[in-house]
C-alpha positions as CSV (number, residue, x, y, z in Angstrom):
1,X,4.7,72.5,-49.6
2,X,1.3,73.9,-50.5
3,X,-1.5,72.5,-48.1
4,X,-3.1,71.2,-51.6
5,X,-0.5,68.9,-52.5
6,X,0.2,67.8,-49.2
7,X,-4.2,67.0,-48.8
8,X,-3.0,64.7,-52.0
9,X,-0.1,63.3,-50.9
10,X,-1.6,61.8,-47.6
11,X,-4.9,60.6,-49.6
12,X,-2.3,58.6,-52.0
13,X,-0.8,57.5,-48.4
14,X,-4.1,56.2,-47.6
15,X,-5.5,54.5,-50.5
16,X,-2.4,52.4,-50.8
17,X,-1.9,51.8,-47.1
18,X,-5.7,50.4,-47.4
19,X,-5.2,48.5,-50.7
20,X,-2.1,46.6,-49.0
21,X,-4.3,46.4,-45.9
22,X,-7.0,44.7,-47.6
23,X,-4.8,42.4,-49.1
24,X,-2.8,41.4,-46.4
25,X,-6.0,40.6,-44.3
26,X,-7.0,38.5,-47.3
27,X,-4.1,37.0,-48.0
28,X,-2.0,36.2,-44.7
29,X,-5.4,36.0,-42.4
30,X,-4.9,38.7,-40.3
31,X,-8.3,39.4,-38.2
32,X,-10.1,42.7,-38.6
33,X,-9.1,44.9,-35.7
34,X,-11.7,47.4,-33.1
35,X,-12.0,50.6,-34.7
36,X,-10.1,52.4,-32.0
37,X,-6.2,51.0,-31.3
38,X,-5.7,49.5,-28.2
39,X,-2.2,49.6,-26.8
40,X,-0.3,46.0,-26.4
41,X,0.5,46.7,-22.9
42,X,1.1,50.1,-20.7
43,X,4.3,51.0,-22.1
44,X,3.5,51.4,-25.3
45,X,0.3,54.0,-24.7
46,X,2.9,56.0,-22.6
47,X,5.3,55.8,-25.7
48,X,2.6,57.0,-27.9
49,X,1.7,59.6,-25.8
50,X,5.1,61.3,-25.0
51,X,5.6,60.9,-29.2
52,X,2.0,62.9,-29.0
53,X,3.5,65.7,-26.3
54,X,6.7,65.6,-28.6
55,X,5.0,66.6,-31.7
56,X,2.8,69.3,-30.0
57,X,6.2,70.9,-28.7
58,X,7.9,70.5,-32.4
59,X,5.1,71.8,-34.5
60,X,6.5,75.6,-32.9
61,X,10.1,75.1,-34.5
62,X,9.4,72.8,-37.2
63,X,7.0,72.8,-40.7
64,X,4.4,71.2,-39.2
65,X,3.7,68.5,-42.6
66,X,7.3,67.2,-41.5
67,X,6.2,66.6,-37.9
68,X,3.0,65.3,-38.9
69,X,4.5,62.3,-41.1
70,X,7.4,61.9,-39.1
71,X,5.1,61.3,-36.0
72,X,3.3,58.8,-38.0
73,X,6.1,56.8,-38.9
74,X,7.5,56.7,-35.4
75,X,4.3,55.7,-34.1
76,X,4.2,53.3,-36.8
77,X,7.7,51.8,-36.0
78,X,6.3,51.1,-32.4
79,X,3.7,49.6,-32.8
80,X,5.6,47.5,-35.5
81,X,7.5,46.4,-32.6
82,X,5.0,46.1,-29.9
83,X,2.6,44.0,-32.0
84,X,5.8,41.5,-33.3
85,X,7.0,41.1,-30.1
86,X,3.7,40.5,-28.0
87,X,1.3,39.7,-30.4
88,X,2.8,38.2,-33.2
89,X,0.7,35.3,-34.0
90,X,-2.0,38.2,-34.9
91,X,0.2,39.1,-37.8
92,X,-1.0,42.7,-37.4
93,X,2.5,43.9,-36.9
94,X,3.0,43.3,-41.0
95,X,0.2,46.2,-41.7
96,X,2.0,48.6,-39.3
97,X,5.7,47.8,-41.1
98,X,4.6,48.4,-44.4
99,X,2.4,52.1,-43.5
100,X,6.1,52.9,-41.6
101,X,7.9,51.8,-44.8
102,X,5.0,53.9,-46.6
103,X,5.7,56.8,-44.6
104,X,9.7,56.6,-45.0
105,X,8.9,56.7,-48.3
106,X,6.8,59.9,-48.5
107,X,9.4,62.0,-45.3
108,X,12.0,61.2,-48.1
109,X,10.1,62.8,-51.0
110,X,9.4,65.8,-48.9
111,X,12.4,66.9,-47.6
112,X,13.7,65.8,-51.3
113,X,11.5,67.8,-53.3
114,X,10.2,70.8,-50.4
């Protein structure tokens, strides 16, 4: 995959992600978080962290626009979880399911198509 394509294919990733984003907050009242993510509870910044260590270790073997999506999407995923299960009245946790299905989306038309 050229480094072109792949700078458009994550600015498509964005716009959508913040067109639903918008939407969602408008639509299911969802209040505007910090700037800066603050983990639900311990556990879940030492998940994100190891996922961090992980991908440092797999951009050696691995094409590193792989990693870099499929570290999204896992971070994604927990946080899905984390925010449902401990925050859920917050309704935050139906931004981060629908980037991870965003993300599914776009791992599957790499490794499809490059």
């Amino acid at each position: 995959m050229t480094g072109t394509h792949f700078l458009i294919v994550i600015l498509v990733i964005l716009f959508i992600n913040t067109a639903f984003y918008l939407y969602a907050r408008k639509k299911l009242g969802i209040p505007k978080p910090s700037w800066w993510y603050k983990p639900v509870n311990s556990t879940q910044g030492l998940l994100e962290i190891v996922l961090l260590i992980l991908l440092g270790f797999s951009l050696f073997r691995f094409p590193p626009e792989n990693m870099l999506i499929l570290f999204l999407f896992l971070t994604n995923c927990l946080r899905t979880f984390m925010e449902w299960k401990y925050r859920r009245e917050e309704k935050q946790y139906v931004h981060y399911l629908f980037g991870a299905a965003l993300l599914l989306v776009i791992y599957v038309y790499i490794c499809i198509f490059f």
